[in-house]
Structure formats: C-alpha cells, structure tokens
N, C-alpha and C positions, 0 to 999 in steps of 0.2 A: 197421213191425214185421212181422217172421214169423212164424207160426205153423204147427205142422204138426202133423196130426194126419189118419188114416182117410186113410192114403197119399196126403195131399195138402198143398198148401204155399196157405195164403192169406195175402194182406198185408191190415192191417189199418192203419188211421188210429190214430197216437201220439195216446195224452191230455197234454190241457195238464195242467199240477199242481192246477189247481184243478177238472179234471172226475176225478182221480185222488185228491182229495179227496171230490170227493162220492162218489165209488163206495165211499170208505176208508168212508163216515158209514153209506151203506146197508147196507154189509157188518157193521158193528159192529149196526145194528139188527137186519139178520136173523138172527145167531146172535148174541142176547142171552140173556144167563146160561146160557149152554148149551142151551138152547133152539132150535128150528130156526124159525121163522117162517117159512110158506111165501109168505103176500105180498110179505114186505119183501125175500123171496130173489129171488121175482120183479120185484119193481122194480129189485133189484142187476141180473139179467140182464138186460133191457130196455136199462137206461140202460148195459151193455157193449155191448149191440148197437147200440145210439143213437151210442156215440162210435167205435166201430170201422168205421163206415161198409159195413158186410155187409146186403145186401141178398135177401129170399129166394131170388134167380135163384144167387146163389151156394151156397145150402147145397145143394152134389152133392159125394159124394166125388172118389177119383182115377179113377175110372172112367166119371162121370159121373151115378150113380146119386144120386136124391136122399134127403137125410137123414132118419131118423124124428125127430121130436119129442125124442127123450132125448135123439140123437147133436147134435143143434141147441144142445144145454143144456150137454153136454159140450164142445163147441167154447167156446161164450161163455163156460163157466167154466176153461177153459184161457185165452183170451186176458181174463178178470179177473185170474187169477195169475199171468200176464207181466205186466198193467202192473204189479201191486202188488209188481213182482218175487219172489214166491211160489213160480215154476216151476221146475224143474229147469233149465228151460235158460235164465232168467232170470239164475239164480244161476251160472252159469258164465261170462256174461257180464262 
C-alpha cells in the first residue's frame, strides 16, 4: 500500500484482517464515549507502525529532512485510515 503525504510517497506493509481487527478494537477504545484517551490512541499508533513495517530511518520527508514528532503521528494516522479504509483515497479506491 501507498501512502502520500509531506511530498513524499511511502509504501507500507498490508494488514492481515486480523491485525486490521485489532487496530479496529484499539481504535474503539481510544475514543470511547467521546472521549480521547491518549494511551489507548498511543497504542492504536504504535501497533500502525508495528504493522506498516516503517522504521525511524524512514521518517524524512521529500526532501530528505527528518519528521517532527507530530508529523510522525500524522503519517501513522493517515496510514490507520487507509487500512480501515477511512481516507480519501482509500475511498476512491
């Protein structure tokens, strides 16, 4: 799968259905009842970086420059809402 964001194009490692399940379950927990839980948000992003196979050496944009910490957060939760097909470009797919 592709992803593109911060003028750059990364592929990332497909989830089986059952690691697209578990991200489904963390996701449900960290925004329960409306609420944000910031743990259990961080364990959703982790375990997208776990299965995506993205390794720190990769977080540089298209220039080469490396990510701050947000932009890190914003990648893994653009490729959570392509697997869960949530994205824009998931959905034209």
């Amino acid at each position: 799968m592709k992803v593109k964001l911060f003028n750059k194009e990364w592929e990332v490692k497909n989830p089986t259905y059952k690691e697209k399940r578990e991200l489904w379950k963390l996701n449900t927990m960290a925004f329960d009842s409306g609420e944000i839980n910031q743990e259990k948000y961080f364990d959703l992003i982790e375990k997208t970086e776990n299965i995506s196979g993205l390794k720190p050496e990769d977080y540089v944009d298209g220039k080469g420059n490396e990510l701050k910490m947000g932009d890190i957060d914003s990648l893994l939760q653009k490729i959570f809402l392509n697997y869960m097909g949530l994205s824009e470009e998931s959905k034209k797919s």
